[in-house]
N, C-alpha and C positions, 0 to 999 in steps of 0.2 A: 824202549823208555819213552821213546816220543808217543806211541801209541796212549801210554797212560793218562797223557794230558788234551789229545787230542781227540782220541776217540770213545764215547760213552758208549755207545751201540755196535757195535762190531757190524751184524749183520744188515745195519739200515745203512752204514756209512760204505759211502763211496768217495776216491779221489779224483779230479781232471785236472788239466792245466790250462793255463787261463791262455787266449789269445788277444792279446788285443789294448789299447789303451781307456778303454772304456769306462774303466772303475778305478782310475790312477788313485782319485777324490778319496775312497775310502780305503785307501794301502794296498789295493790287485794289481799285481802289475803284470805285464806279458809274460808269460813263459813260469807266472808262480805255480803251487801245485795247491788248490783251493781242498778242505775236507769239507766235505758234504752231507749233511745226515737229511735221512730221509725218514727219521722220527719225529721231528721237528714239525709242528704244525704253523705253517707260515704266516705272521704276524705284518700287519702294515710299516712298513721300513726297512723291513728284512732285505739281505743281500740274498737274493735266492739263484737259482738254475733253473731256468725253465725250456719245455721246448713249447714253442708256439709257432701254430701250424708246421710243425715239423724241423722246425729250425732252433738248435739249442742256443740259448746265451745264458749270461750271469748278467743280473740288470738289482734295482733297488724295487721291491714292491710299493707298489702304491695305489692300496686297492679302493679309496676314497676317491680318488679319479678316475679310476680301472684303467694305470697306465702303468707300464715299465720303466725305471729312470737308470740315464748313465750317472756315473758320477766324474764327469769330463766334460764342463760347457759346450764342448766340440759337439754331443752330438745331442738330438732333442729326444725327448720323450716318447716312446713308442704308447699309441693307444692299442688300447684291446679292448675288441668291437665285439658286438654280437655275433655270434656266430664263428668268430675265430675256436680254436682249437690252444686251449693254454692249458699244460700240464706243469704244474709244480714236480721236476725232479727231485727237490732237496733245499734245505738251506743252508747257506755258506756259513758255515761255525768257525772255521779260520783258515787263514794258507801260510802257505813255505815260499819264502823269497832262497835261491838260489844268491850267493856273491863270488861266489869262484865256482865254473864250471855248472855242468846241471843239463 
């Protein structure tokens, strides 16, 4: 049932689990389960997954600066320099908070 609301594309969508407090700002929180679709053509503000230089996160696009944003004053804005390696996984369409167990 959840499928129906969550997933438009079956075979572009992936799930992961988030670590980290990173993106408290825009409702991620540690241990949620983020859906991912990889049909999605990533737009400026987007919550996406990326791996850059081989290291995966979930940051906020913001390709006007060509930087990654947390959404947690704690940490600062990651740039992406020439020559780095950034791969858009997916973008974050919604997650699952666990309240009991998970």
């Amino acid at each position: 049932m959840l499928d129906e609301h969550l997933i438009t594309n079956g075979p572009a969508t992936f799930m992961a689990r988030a670590n980290g407090d990173s993106m408290q700002g825009v409702g991620i929180f540690d241990r949620d389960i983020l859906i991912i679709d990889r049909s999605f053509a990533p737009v400026n503000g987007d919550v996406v997954v990326v791996a850059l230089d081989g290291q995966l996160t979930c940051k906020i696009l913001d390709r006007g600066r060509g930087r990654l944003l947390s959404a947690n004053d704690k940490y600062p804005p990651i740039p992406i320099w020439e020559g780095q390696e950034l791969i858009v996984e997916g973008v974050v369409k919604a997650s699952v908070r666990y309240h009991r167990g998970g």
